[in-house]
C-alpha positions in Angstrom: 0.0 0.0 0.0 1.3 3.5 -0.9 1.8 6.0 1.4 -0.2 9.1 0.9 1.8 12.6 1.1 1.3 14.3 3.9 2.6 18.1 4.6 4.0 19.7 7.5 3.8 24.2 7.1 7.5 25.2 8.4 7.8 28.9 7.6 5.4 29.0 4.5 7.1 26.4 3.0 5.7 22.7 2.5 7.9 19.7 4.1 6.6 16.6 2.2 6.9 13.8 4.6 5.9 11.3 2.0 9.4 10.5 1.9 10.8 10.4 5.9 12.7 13.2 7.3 15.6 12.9 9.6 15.7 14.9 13.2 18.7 15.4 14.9 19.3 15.7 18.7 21.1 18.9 19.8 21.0 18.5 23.5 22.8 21.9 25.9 22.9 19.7 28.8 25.4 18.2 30.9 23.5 14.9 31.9 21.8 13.1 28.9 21.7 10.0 28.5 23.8 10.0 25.9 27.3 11.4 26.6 28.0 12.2 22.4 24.8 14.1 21.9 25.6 16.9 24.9 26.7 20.2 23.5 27.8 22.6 26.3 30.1 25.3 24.2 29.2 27.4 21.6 31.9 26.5 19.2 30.3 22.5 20.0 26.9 23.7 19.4 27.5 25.7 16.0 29.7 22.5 15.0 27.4 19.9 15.2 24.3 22.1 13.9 26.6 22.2 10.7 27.6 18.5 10.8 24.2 17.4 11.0 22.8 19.7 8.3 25.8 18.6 6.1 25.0 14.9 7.0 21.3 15.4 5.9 19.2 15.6 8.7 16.0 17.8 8.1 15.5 19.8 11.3 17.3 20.2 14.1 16.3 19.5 17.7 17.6 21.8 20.5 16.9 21.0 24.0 17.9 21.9 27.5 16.0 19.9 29.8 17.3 16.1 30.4 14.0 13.9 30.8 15.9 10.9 31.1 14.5 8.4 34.3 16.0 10.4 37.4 16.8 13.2 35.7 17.3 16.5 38.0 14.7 19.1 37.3 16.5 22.7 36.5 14.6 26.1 36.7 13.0 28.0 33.6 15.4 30.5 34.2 18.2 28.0 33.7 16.3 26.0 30.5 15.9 29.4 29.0 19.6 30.3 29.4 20.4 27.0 27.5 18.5 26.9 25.3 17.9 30.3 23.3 21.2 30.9 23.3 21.8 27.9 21.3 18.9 28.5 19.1 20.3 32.2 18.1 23.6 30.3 17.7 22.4 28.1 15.3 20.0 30.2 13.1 22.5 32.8 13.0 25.0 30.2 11.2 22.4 28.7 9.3 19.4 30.5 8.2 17.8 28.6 6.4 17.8 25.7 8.7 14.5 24.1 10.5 15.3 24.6 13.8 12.9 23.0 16.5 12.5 24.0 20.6 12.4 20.6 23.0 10.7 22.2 25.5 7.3 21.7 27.4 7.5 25.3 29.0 5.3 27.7 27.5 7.2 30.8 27.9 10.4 29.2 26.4 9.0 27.6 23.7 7.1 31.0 22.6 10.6 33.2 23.1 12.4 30.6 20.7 10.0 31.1 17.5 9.1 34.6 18.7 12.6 36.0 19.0 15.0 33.0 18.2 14.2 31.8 15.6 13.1 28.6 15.9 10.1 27.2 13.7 8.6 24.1 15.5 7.9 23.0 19.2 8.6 19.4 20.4 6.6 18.7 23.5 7.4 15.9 25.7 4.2 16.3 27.8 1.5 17.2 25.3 0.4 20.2 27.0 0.5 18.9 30.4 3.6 20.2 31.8 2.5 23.6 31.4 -1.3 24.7 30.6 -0.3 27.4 28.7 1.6 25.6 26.2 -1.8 24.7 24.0 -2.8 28.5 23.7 1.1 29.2 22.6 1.3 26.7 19.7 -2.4 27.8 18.6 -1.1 31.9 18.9 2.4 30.7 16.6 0.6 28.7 14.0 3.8 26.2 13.9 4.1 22.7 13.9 3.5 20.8 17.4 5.0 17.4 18.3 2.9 16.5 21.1 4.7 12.9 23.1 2.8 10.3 25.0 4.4 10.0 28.7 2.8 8.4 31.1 3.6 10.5 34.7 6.8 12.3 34.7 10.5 12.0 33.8 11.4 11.3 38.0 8.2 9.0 38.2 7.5 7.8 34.6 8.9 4.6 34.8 7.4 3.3 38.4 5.3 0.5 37.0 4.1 1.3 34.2 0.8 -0.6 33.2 -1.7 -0.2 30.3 -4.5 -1.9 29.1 -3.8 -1.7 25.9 -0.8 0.1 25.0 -1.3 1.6 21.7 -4.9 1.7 22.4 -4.2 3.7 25.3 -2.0 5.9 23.6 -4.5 6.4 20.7 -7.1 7.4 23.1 -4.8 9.7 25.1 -3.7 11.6 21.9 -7.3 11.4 20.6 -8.5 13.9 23.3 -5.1 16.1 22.8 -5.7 16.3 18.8 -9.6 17.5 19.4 -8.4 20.5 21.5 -5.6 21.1 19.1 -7.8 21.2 16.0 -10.8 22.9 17.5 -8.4 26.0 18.2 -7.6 25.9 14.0 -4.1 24.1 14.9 -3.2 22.8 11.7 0.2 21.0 12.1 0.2 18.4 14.4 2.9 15.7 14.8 2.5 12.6 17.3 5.0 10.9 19.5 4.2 7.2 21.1 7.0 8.4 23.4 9.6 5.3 23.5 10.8 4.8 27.0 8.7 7.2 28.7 6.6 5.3 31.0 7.0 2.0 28.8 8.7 -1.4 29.6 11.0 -2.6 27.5 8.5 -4.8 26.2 5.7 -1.9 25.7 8.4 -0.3 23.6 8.5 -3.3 21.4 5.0 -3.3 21.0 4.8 -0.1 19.8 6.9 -0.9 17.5 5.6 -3.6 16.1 2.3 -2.0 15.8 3.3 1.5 14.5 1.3 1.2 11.8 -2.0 1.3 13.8 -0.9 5.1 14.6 -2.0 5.9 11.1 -5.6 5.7 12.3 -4.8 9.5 13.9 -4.7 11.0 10.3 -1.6 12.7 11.6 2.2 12.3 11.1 4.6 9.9 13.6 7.5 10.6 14.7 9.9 7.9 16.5 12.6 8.4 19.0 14.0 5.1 19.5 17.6 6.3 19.0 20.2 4.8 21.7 17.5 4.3 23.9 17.7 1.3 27.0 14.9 -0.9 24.9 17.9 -0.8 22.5 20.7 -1.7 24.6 19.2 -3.6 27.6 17.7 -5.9 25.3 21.2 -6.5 23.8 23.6 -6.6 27.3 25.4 -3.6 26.1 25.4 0.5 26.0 23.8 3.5 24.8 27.4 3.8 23.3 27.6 1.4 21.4 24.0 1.3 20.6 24.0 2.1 16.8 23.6 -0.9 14.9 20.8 -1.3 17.5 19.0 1.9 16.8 19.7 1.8 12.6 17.8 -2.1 13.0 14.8 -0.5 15.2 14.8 2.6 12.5 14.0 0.3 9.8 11.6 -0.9 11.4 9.8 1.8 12.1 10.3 3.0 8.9 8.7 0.2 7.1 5.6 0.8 9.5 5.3 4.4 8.2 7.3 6.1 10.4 7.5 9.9 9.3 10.3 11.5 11.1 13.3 10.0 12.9 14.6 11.7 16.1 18.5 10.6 16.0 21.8 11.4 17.3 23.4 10.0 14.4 22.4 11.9 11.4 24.1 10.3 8.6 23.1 6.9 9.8 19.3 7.6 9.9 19.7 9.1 6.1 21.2 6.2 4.4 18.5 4.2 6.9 15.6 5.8 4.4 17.2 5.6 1.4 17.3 2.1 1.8 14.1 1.3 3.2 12.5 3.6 0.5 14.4 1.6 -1.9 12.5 -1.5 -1.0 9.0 0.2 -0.5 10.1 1.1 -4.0 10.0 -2.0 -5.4 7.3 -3.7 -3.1 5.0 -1.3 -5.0 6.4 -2.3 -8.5 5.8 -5.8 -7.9 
């Protein structure tokens, strides 16, 4: 079955995610999970902006909150210190690039598109971790990535138990899309939210069923890169998680996954070009 095209509005310009596009993980923080993906100077954060750009990712993720399990929580004040500055960094250098805020504080995430630059917002809480965030994204008219997470980042993976996990998830979203749409947001991206208040096994299941996502009429993103479904399941780390992640990507991929969230760019391209290389010919046959 073909994929229809489906559009995402990034500064008046049409991003066809008929073919998927690559996101990549520009995190100002000193405790991710992932030691290679934290960018604390300026000269780091300008250099990987460009590396990832030159390595073809499509829009760039910048974040200064750590929602890893146990993560410490840090101020707005502190958040907003990390992260606009980044974001000035980065559009100043490149332009034309599609820069996104990984933020679920209203006031930050309005200050990056407002006076940063930045052109999309990646919630990890769907509007729950702040109640102003809903009335933001509908004032910007930009793209939302709304996440599924069940709790929080310090309690979000004490037991986490669903019914039905996709179904759940589905419903979840299904309220959280109504709102969105009923303000006139147009742009709306999901997230099932790997490893946030999931089991390893939850995660796989997710997976597996990715597809059934579609039933949202609305695009999926995946972030499965490096994460511990990855390298727990394997007896091994987040650094050397890789081959992992590009096995799980292909997966997702050839369930209709519209958008990667990585931390290796060039990877996660030739990933797609692959996989759209065999959807290719699946469809010719």
């Amino acid at each position: 079955m073909q994929k229809k095209p489906r559009y995402i509005n990034v500064k008046g310009k049409l991003i066809d995610l008929s073919i998927p596009k690559v996101m990549g993980i520009i995190n100002i923080t000193p405790d991710s999970f992932y030691r290679s993906s934290r960018f604390i100077t300026e000269k780091d954060i300008v250099k990987a902006a460009v590396e990832m750009i030159a390595e073809g990712a499509d829009i760039l993720d910048v974040g200064g909150y750590s929602t890893r399990p146990g993560a410490v929580d840090i101020t707005p004040d502190e958040e907003e210190r990390r992260v606009l500055k980044a974001i000035k960094l980065i559009c100043r250098e490149l332009p034309e690039a599609v820069v996104s805020v990984d933020t679920f504080r209203a006031e930050i995430a309005s200050e990056a598109i407002s006076e940063c630059g930045a052109c999309m917002i990646n919630d990890i809480s769907a509007g729950e971790g702040d109640s102003k965030m809903f009335s933001v994204v509908e004032k910007l008219n930009v793209p939302y990535i709304m996440m599924h997470m069940s709790g929080n980042p310090g309690t979000m993976q004490d037991n986490p138990v669903y019914d039905d996990v996709v179904a759940d998830i589905l419903r979840w979203f299904g309220d959280r899309t109504f709102s969105l749409q009923s303000a006139g947001v147009k742009d709306i991206i999901i997230d099932p939210g790997f490893g946030f208040g999931k089991t390893v096994n939850h995660n796989f299941e997710i997976l597996r069923r990715l597809g059934d996502f579609s039933i949202a009429g609305l695009p999926v993103m995946v972030g499965i890169s490096r994460k511990s479904m990855i390298w727990k399941t394997l007896g091994i780390t987040a650094d050397e998680a890789l081959n992992g992640t590009s096995v799980l990507n292909a997966v997702a991929l050839m369930n209709w996954a519209d958008i990667l969230r990585v931390h290796d760019v060039r990877e996660a391209v030739q990933t797609i070009r692959l996989i759209e290389k065999v959807k290719e010919q699946v469809l010719q046959n």
